[in-house]
Backbone as CSV, one residue per row, in Angstrom:
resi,resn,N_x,N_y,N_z,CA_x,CA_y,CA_z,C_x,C_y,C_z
1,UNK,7.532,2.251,10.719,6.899,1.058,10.253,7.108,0.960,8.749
2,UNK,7.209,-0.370,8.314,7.226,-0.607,6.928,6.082,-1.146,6.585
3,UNK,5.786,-0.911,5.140,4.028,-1.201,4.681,4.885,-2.123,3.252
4,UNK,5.038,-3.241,3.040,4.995,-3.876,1.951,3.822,-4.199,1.125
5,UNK,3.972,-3.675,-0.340,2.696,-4.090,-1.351,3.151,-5.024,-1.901
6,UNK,2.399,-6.322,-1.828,3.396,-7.474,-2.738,2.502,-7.280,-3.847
7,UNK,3.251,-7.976,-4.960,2.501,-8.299,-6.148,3.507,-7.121,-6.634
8,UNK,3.286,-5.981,-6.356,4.360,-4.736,-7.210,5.812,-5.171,-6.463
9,UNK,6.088,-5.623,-5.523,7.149,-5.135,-3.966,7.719,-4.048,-3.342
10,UNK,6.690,-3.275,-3.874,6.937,-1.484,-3.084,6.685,-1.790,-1.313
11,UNK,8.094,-0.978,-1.303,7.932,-0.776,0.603,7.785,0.638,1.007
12,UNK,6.619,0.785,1.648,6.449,2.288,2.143,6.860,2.859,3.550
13,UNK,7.889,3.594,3.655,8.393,3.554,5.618,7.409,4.621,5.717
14,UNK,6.644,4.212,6.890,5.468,5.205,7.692,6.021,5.978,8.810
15,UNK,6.415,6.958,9.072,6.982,7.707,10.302,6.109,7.570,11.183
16,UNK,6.320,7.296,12.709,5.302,7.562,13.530,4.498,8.691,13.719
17,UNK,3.073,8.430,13.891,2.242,9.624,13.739,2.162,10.164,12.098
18,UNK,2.487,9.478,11.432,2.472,9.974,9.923,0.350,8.675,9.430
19,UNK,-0.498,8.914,8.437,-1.365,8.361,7.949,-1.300,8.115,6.534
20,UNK,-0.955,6.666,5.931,-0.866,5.871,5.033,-2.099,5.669,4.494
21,UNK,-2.677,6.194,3.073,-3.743,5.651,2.923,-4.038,5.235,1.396
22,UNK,-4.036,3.491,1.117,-4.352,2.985,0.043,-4.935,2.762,-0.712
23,UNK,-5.238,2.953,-2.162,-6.188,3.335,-2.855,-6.556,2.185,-3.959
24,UNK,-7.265,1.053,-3.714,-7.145,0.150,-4.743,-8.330,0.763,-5.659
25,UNK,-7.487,0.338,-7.510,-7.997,0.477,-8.771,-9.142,-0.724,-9.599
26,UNK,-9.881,-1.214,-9.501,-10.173,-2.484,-10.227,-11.065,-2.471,-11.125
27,UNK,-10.922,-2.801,-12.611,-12.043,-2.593,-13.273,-13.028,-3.304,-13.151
28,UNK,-13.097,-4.660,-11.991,-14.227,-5.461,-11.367,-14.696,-5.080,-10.282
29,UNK,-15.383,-5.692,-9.602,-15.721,-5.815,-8.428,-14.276,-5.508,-7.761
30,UNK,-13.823,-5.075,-6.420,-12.558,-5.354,-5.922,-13.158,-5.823,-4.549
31,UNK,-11.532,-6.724,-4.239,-12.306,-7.992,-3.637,-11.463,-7.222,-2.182
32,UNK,-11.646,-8.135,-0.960,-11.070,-7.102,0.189,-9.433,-7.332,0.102
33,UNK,-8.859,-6.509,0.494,-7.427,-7.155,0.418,-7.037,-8.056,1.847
34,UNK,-5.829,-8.858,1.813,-5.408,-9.019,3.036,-3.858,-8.342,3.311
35,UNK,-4.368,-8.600,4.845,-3.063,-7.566,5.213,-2.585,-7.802,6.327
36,UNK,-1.177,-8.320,6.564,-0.568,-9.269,8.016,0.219,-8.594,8.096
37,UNK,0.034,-8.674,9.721,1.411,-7.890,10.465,2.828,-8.678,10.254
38,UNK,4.332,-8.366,10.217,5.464,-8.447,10.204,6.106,-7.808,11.368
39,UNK,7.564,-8.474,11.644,7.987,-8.283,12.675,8.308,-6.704,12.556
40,UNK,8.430,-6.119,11.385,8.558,-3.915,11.309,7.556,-4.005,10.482
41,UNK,6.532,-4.353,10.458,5.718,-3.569,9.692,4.455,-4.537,9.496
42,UNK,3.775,-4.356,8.317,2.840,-4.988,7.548,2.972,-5.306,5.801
43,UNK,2.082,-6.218,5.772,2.472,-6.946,4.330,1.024,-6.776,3.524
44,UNK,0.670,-5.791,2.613,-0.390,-5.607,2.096,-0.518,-6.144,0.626
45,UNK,-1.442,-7.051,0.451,-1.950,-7.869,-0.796,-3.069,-7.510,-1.640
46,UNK,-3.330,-6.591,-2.386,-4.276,-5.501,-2.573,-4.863,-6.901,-3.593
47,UNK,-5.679,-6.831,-4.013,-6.746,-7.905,-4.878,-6.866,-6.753,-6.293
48,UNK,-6.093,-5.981,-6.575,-6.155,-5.187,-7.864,-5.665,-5.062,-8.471
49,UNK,-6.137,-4.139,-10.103,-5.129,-4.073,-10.838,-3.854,-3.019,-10.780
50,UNK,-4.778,-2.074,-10.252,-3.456,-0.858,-9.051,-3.815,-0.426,-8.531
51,UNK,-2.850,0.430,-7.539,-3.275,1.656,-6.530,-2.125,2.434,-6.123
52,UNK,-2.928,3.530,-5.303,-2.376,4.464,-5.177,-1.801,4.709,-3.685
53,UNK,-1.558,5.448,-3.423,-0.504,5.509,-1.900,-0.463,7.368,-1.771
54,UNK,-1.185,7.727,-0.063,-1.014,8.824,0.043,-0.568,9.217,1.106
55,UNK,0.329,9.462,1.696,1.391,9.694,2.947,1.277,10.989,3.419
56,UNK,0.055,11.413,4.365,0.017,12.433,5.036,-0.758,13.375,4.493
57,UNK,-1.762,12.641,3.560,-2.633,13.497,2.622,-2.130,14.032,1.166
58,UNK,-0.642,13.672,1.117,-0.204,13.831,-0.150,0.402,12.626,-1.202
59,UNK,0.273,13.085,-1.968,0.855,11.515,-3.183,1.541,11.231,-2.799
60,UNK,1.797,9.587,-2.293,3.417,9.121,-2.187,3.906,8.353,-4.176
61,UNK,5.391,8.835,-4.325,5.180,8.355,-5.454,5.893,6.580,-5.301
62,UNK,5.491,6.380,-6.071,5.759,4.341,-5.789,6.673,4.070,-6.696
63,UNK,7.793,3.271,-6.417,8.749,2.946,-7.132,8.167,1.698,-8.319
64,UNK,7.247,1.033,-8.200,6.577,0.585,-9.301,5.575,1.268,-10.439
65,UNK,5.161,2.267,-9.941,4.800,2.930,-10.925,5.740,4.090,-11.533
66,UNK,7.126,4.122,-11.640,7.707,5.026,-11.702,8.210,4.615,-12.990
């Protein structure tokens, strides 16, 4: 599966049986994100100023924050 973050356009490939887990940053309130399925994947719209990405319990590193 592919996990697109728009706003940065980082794509994360999820292996099956692998756990993706997103970490939004906001120095406000953070608002919920939305998030639609695609024909391989999903399209995630985080409402922040960043976040983080952890692939199997470990850091994934993101080509936008790189």
């Amino acid at each position: 599966m592919v996990v697109r973050i728009e706003m940065w356009c980082d794509e994360i490939r999820v292996p099956v049986g692998s756990v993706l887990v997103l970490t939004c940053h906001s120095l406000t309130q953070p608002q919920p994100a939305t998030i639609e399925r695609t024909p391989d994947g999903l399209v995630f719209w985080p409402e922040c100023a960043s976040y983080a990405a952890e692939l199997d319990g470990r850091p994934y590193p993101l080509p936008s924050q790189a």
